[in-house]
N, C-alpha and C positions, 0 to 999 in steps of 0.2 A: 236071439231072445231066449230067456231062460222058460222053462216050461214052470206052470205055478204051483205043481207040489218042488219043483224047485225052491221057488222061490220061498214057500212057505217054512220050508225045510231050515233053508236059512234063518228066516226070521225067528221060531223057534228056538235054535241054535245060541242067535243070540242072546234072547230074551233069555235062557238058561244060563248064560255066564254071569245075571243079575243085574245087567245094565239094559233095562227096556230100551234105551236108545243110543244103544250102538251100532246105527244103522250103518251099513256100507251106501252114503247116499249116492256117490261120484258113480258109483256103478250099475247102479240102483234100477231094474226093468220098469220098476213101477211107476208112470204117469197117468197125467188123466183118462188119454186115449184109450190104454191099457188095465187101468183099473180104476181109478177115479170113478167116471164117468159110468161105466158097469155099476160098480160098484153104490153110486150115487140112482141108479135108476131103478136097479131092483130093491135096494133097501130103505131111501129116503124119499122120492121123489113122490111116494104114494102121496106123500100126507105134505110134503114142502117143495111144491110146483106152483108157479103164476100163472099155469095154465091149469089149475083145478080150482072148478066153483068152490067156493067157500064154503059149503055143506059139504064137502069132499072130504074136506081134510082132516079128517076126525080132528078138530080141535087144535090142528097146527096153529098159531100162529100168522096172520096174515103177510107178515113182514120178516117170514123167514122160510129164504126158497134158496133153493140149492140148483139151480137148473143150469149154472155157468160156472167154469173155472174158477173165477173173479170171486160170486155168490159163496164158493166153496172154504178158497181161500179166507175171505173177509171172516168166518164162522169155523175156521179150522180145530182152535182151540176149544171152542163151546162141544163142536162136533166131535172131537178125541175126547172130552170129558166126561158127556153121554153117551158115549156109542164103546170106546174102550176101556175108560178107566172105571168109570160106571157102566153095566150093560143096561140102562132102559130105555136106549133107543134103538132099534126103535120097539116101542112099549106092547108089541103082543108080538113077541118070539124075535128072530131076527138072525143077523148071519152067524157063522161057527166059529169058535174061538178064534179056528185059525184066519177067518177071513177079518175078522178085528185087529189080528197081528199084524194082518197088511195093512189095513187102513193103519194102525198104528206108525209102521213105518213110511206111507206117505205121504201122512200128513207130515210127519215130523223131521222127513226128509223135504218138505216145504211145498209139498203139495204142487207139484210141476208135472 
């Protein structure tokens, strides 16, 4: 397994030749185990969980939870839309450029 300024390193790389998604997916470290699901718990899950009371959720959405692979996938594009193409999610601060690069290529290596 590649270490993640590895991996970042890469995606960078790419993203500099002007093609956002020229991802190497076939070889790709990144799944949910490994980043997904990190990824999904420190940055979304605050506010899009079925396991947070409804006054929780600053305003999330009742019907949009990220707690499962599935949950993820189904939301993938809304989620690269908000979170890398746009950064306002999540909407008070949120992860570093370079940790959008990966979610970038995650998701769009199809979120596996």
């Amino acid at each position: 397994m590649r270490s993640s300024s590895s991996l970042i390193a890469i995606v960078i790389a790419l993203a500099a030749c002007g093609n956002d998604r020229a991802y190497d997916c076939e070889t790709s470290a990144l799944t949910y185990e490994t980043f997904g699901e990190p990824f999904m718990t420190s940055w979304c899950r605050g506010c899009h969980s079925a396991e947070l009371y409804p006054t929780m959720r600053q305003d999330a959405p009742l019907d949009v939870n990220l707690d499962t692979l599935d949950e993820v996938r189904a939301r993938k594009q809304k989620i690269r839309e908000l979170t890398v193409v746009g950064d306002s999610m999540p909407p008070r601060g949120g992860p570093s450029d370079e940790e959008r690069a990966l979610l970038d290529a995650w998701l769009t290596c199809g979120a596996r």
